[in-house]
Structures are given as structure tokens and as C-alpha cells.
MARDREN-956757 format. One line per field, with one value per residue: x, y, z of N, C-alpha, C in turn; residue number from 1. Coordinates in steps of 0.2 Angstrom, whole numbers. Each point is the difference from the previous one (the first is absolute). Last residue first. Example, Ala and Ser with C-alpha at 12.3 -4.5 7.8 and 13.67 -1.06 7.14 Angstrom:
BEGIN
n.xx = c(64  2)
n.yy = c(-11  -28)
n.zz = c(35  0)
ca.xx = c(4  -4)
ca.yy = c(6  6)
ca.zz = c(1  0)
c.xx = c(-4  4)
c.yy = c(5  6)
c.zz = c(3  0)
resi = c(2  1)
END
This chain:
BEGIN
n.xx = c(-16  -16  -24  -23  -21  -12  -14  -22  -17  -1  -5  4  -2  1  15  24  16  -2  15  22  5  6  22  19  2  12  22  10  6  17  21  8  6  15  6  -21  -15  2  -7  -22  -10  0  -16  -21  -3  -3  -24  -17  9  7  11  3  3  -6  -6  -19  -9  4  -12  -21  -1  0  -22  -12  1  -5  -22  -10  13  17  18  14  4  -24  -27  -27  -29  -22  -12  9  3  -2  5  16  -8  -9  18  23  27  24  17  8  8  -5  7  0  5  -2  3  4  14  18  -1  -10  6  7  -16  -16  7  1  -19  -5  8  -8  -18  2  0  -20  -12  8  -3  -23  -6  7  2  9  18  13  23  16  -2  -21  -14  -6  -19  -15  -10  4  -3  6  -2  4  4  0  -23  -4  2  -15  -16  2  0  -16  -12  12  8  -11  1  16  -1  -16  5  9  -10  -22  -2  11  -12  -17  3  6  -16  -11  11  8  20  20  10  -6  -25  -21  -24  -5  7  21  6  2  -3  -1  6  11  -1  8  2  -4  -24  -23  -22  -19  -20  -1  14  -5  -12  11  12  -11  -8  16  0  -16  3  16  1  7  -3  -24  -16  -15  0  5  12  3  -2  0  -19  -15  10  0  -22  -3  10  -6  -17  7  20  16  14  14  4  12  9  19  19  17  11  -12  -11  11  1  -20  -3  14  -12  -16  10  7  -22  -25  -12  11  9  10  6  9  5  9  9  6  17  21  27  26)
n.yy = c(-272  16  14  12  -8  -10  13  4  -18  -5  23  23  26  25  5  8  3  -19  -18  4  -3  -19  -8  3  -13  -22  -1  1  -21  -15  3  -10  -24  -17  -21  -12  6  -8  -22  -4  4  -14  -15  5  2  -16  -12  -10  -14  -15  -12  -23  -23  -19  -8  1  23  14  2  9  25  9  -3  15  23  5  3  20  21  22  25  20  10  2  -5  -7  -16  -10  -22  -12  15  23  16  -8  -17  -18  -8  -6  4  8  -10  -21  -23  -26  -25  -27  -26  -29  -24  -23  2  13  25  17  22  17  8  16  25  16  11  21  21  10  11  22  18  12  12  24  13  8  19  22  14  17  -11  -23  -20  -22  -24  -7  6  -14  -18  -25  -26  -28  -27  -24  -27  -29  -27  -19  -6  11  23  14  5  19  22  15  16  19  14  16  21  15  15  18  18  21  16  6  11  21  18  10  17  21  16  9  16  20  8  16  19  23  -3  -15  -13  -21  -22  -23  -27  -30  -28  -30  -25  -24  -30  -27  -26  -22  -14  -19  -13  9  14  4  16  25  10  8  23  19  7  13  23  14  7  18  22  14  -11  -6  -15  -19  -16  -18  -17  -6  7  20  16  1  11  22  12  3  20  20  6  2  15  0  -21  -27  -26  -23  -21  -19  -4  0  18  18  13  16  20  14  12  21  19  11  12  22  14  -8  -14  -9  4  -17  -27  -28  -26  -30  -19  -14  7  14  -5  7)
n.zz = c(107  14  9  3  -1  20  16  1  8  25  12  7  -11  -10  -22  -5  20  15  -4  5  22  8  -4  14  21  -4  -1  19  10  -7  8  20  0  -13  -8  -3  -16  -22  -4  -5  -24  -15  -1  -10  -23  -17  0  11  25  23  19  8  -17  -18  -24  -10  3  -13  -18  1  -2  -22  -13  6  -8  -22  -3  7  -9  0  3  1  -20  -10  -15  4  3  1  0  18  20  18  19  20  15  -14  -14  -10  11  13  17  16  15  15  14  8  12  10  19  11  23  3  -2  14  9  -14  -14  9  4  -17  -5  11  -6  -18  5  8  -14  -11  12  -2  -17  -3  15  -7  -24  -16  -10  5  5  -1  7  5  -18  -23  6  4  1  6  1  15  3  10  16  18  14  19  -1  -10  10  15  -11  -7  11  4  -17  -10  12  -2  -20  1  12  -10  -15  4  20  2  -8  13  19  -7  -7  19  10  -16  -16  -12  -10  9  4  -14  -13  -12  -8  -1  -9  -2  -3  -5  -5  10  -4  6  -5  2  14  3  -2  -16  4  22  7  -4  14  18  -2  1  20  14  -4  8  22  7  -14  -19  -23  -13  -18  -15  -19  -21  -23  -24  -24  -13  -2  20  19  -1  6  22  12  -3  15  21  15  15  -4  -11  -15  -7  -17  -9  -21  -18  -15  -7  18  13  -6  1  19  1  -9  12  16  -5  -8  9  13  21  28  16  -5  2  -10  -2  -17  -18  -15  2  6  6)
ca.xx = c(3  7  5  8  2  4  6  2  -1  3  -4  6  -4  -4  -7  -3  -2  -3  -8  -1  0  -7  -3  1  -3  -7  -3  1  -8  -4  1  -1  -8  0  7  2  -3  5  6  0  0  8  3  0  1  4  4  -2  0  -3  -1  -2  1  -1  7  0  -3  5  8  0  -2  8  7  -5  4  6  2  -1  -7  1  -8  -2  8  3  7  3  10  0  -2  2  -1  -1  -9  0  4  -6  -7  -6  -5  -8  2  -1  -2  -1  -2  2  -3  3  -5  -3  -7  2  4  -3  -1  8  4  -3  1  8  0  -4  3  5  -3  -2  8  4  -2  1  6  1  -1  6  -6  -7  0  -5  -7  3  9  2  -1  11  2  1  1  -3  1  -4  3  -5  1  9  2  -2  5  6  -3  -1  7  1  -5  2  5  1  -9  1  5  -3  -3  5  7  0  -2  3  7  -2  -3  6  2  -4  -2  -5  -4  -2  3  6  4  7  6  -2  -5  -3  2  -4  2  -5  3  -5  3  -6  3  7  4  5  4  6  -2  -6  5  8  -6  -4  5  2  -6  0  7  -1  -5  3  -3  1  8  4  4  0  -1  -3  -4  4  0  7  3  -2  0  7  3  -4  2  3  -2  -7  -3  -3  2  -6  1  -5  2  -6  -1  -8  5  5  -4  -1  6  1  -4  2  8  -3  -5  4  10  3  -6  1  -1  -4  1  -3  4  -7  2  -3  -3  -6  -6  -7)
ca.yy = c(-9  -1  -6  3  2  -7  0  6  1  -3  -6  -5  -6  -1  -4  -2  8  6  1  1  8  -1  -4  4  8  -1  -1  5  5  -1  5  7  3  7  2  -1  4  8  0  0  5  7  -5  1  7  1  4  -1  5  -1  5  4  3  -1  -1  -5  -6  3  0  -6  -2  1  -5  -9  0  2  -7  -4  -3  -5  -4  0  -5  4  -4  7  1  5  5  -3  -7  -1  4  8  5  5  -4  4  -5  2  8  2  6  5  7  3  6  4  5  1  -7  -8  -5  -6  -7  -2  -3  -6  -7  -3  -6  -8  0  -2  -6  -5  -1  -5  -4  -5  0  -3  -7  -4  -4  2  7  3  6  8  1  -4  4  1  6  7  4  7  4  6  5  4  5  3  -3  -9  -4  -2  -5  -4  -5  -4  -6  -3  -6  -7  -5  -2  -5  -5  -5  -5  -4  -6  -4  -3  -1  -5  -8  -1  -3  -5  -5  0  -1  -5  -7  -1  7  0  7  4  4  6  6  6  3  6  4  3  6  7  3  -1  10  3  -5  -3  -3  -4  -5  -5  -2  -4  -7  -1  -2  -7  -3  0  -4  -6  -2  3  -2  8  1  4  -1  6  1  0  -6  -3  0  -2  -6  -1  -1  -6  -9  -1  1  -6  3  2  6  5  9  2  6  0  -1  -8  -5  -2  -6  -6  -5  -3  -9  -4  -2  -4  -5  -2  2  7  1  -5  6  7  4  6  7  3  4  -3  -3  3  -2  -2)
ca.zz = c(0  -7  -1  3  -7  -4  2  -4  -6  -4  1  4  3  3  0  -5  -1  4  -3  -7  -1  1  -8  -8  3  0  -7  -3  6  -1  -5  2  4  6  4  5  5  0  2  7  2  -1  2  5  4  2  -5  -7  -5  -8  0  5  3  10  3  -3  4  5  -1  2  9  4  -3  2  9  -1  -2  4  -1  0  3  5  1  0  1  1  2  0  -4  -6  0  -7  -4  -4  2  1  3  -4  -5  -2  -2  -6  2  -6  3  -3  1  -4  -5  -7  -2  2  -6  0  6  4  -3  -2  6  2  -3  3  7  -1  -5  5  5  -4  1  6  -2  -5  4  5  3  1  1  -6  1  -2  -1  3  6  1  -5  2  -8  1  -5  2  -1  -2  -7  -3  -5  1  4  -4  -4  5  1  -4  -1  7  1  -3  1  7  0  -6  3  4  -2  -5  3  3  -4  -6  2  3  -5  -4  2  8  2  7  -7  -2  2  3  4  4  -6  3  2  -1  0  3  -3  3  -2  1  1  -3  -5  3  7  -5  -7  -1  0  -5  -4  1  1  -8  -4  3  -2  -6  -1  -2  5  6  5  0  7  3  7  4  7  5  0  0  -7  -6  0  -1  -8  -2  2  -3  -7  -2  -4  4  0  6  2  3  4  2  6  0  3  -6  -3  6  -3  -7  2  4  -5  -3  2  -1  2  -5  -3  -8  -8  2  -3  2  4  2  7  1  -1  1  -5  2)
c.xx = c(4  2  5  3  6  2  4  9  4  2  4  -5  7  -2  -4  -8  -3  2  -5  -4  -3  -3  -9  -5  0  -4  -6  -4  0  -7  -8  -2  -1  -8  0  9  5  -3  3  11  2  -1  8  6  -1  4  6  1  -5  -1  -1  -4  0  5  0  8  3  -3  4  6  0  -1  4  6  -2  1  7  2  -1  -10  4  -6  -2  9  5  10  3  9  0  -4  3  2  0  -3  4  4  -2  -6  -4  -4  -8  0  0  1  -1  -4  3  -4  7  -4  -3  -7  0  3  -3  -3  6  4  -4  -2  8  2  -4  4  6  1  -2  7  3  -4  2  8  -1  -6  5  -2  -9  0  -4  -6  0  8  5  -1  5  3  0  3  -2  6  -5  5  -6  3  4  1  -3  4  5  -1  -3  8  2  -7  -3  2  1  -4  2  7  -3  -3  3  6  -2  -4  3  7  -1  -2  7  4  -1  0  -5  -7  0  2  8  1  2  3  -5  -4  -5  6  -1  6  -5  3  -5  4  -7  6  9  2  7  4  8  -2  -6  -1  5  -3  -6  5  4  -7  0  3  -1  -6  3  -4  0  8  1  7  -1  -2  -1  -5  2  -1  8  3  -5  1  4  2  -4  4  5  -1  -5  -5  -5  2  -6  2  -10  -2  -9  0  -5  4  4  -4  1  7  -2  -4  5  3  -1  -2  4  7  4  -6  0  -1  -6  1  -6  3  -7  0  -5  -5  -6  -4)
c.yy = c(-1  -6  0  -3  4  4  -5  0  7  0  -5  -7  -6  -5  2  -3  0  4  3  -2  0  8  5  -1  4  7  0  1  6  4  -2  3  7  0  9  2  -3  2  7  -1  -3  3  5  -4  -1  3  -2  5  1  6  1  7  6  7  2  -3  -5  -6  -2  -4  -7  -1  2  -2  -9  -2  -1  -6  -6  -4  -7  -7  -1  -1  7  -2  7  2  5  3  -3  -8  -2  1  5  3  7  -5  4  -6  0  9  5  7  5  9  5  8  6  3  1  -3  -5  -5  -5  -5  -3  -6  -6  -4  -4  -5  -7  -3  -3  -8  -9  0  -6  -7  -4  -5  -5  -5  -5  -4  2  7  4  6  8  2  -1  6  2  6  8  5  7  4  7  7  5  3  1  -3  -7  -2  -2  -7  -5  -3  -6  -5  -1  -5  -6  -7  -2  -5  -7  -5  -2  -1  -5  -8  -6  -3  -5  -8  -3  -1  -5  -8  -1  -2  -6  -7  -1  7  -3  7  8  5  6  6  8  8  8  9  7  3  8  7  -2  8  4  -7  0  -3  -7  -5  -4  -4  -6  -7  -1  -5  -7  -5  -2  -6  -7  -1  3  -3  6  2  6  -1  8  -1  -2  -7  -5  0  -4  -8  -4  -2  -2  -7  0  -3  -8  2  4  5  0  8  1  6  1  0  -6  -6  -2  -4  -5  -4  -2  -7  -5  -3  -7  -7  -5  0  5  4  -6  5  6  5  7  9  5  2  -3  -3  3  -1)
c.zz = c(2  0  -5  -2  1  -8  -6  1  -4  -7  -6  -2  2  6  6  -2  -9  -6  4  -2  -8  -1  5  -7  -4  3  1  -7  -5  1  -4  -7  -2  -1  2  -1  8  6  -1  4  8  5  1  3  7  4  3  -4  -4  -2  -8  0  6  3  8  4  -3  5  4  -1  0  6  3  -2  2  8  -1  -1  5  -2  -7  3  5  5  3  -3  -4  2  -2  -7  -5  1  -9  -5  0  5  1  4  -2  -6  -4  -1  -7  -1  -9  3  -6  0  -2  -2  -6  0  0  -6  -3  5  3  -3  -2  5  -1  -5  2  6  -1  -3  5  1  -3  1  8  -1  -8  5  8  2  0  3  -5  3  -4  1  7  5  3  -4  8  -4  0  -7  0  -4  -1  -7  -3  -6  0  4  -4  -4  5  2  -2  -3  8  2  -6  2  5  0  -5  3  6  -4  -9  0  3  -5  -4  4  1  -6  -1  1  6  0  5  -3  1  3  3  -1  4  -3  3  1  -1  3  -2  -4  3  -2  2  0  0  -5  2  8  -2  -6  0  2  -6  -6  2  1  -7  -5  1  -4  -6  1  2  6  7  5  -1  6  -1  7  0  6  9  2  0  -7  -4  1  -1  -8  -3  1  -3  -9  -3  -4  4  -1  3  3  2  5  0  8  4  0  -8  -6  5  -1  -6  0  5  -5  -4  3  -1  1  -7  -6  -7  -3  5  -1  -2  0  0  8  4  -3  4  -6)
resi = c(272  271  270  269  268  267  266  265  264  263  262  261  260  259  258  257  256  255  254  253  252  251  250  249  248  247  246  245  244  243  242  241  240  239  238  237  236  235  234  233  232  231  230  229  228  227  226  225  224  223  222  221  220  219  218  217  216  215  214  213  212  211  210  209  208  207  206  205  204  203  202  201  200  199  198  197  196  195  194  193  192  191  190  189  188  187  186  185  184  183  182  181  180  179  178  177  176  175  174  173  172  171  170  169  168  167  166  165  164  163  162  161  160  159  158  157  156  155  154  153  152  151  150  149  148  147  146  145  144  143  142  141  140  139  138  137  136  135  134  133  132  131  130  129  128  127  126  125  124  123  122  121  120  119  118  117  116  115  114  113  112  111  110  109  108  107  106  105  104  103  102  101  100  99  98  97  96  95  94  93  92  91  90  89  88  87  86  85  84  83  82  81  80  79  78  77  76  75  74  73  72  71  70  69  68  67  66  65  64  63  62  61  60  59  58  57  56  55  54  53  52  51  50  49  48  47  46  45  44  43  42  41  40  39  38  37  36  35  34  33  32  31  30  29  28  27  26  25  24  23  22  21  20  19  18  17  16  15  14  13  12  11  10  9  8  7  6  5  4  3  2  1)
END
């Protein structure tokens, strides 16, 4: 895929991976346009990148459908949607079970945010027998986030849709990459490009952009931005029984070392 001169849609663009995403979109002379939910920070981001901007909270689907519109108003088509917004559980959990509402919210910005995409935006790209859906979800997806289980179900889900996006809609020219990354340096674990933390475990935002468009470029399906995930998910599937294990072993040991199951404490366990 040549990325020149290609309309494409970036969510969370205001910060993080987002934002290093529509620096390498725009490097490659594409025409990008980022949305997010945080106002102030969009506007910066897009003034300093030069770039369009939208307001959108994903987890609304009015929200969603107005952003794709207003896209399609200033560029006429969407070349490609990178839907790349994305939240973790932040609520009290009783027995490591999130309440409800956090279980609504979660769900409805990893997973639905990719729903509402594509029901706006496929309808345009069929007709013009091309488009590509860039959904940035997590190696969660394929190896589960400990402590965070509608976090790790959502992005189950997410993976699980964007296969079917792909299987129904191949023949009329739409392509669908699925991203499933391991621990980045965003404000989600509580750091940035200013403040990145190097650690084997983590990765930089502009490291994870360059191997997610890599992988875009070669149109690929299921996109990596390490190694590890790709070992791990194959140790987990040819034993299940012994992988569950491990994993009850790693979550006892950072309880009985830290206390905290919250993302930012988990991704430091990790073996290379």
C-alpha cells in the first residue's frame, strides 16, 4: 500500500500512540485528520502536526457517525479509519470483577467504537470497492491483561470483529488490519514521549507507529510491535492447561510483591 496522498481517520490522535501514528501517516504525505475526547489537547496536537481535527467521544455512537461525516465533508472519502481510542478499568473491582458501569464504558469504547465505525463508514468504501479498517486493539486480546478482565474481554471481542469484518467483506475490497501490541509508553501507563521510562518490557510510541505502519503497508492482517507476543500466544495455545497456570502464578507474584494488579505495575513481570 502507498500511503500517499490517502485520506485516514485517526481516534485518540490527541496523545500516545495515536499521535505518533498521524506523525507517520503524515510523513508518508498522507492527509490525516485526528479525534479524541480530550479538546484541549486535540486542538494543540493538531496545530503543532498541521493536521485536520474533530472532536469525538468513540463511545457514543452519534459521536462517531458526526466524525465520519464531517471526514467525509472535508476530504470526500476515508481511505482508510484508524480507530485507535482505547481505555482501561479504573473502577473498584470486587474479587478482580469489575462493577457494571465500568464494564459499559470499557466495552463501548474498545469494542463498539469499532462497530460504529465501520457501520458509517463501510457503506462508502463498498461503493468504491476499496477502503482499510486500522484497528489498534491489544496482545490483551490473544494473551489476557491480568487484573483487568472486561479490559481483556473487550479487546477479545475487538479481535473477534474485526476477523469478521475481514472474512465478509474481503471480496468487495475492503482490507482490515487487527493490532495487537504489548506494553507502549502512553498516558495509560501514566507516561509519554517526554517522560518514557525505557524498560525490556515497554516500547516508545514512535517505535510501536513505524511497526504498526509497516505492517499496514504490507496489508497485513494481524500486526505485532514485538516479538513476544506472537511466542507467547503460541505457548498459550499449544497448552492451554499449563498456560492458565502460569498465569495464576505470575498474578500471585505481583500481589505478593506490590500489592497492585493495575496495568502500569503488571507489564514490569514480564519475561522476555
Amino acid at each position: 500500500m502507498d500511503l500517499r496522498n490517502k485520506n485516514i481517520v485517526v481516534t485518540g490522535g490527541a496523545s500516545g500512540l495515536g499521535k505518533a501514528l498521524a506523525v507517520e501517516f503524515l510523513k508518508k504525505e498522507a492527509n490525516v485528520l485526528i479525534s479524541d475526547i480530550d479538546r484541549k489537547n486535540l486542538k494543540i496536537t493538531a496545530n503543532n502536526l498541521d493536521c485536520e481535527f474533530d472532536f469525538c467521544d468513540v463511545s457514543k455512537e452519534q459521536d462517531v457517525q458526526n466524525l465520519v461525516e464531517r471526514a467525509f465533508k472535508r476530504f470526500g472519502y476515508i481511505d482508510i479509519f484508524c480507530s485507535n481510542a482505547g481505555v482501561v478499568s479504573k473502577l473498584k473491582k470486587i474479587n478482580f470483577i469489575e462493577e457494571n458501569n465500568c464494564w459499559e464504558n470499557t466495552l463501548s469504547v474498545n469494542l463498539m467504537s469499532h462497530v460504529y465505525a465501520a457501520k458509517y463508514v463501510l457503506p462508502n468504501m463498498i461503493n468504491r470497492n476499496q477502503g482499510y479498517f486500522l484497528q489498534i486493539i491489544s496482545a490483551a486480546a490473544l494473551l489476557s491483561q491480568i487484573g483487568d478482565s472486561a479490559y481483556s474481554a473487550s479487546k477479545s471481542a475487538a479481535l473477534s470483529f474485526a476477523e469478521s469484518l475481514a472474512i465478509n467483506n474481503g471480496h468487495l475490497g475492503i482490507k482490515v488490519s487487527a493490532v495487537c501490541p504489548q506494553y507502549i509508553a502512553t498516558p495509560m501507563l501514566g507516561m509519554d514521549e517526554d517522560n518514557f521510562t525505557k524498560n525490556k518490557n515497554l516500547i516508545s510510541t514512535q517505535t510501536a507507529a513505524r511497526r504498526i505502519i509497516k505492517g499496514l503497508i504490507e496489508e497485513r492482517f494481524l500486526i505485532f510491535t514485538d516479538n513476544k507476543t506472537n511466542k507467547l500466544f503460541k505457548k498459550k495455545s499449544e497448552n492451554y492447561e499449563s498456560w492458565i497456570i502460569g498465569m495464576q502464578k505470575l498474578k500471585q507474584k505481583i500481589l505478593e510483591e506490590t500489592s497492585d494488579l493495575k496495568i502500569n505495575t503488571v507489564y514490569k513481570f514480564l519475561k522476555n
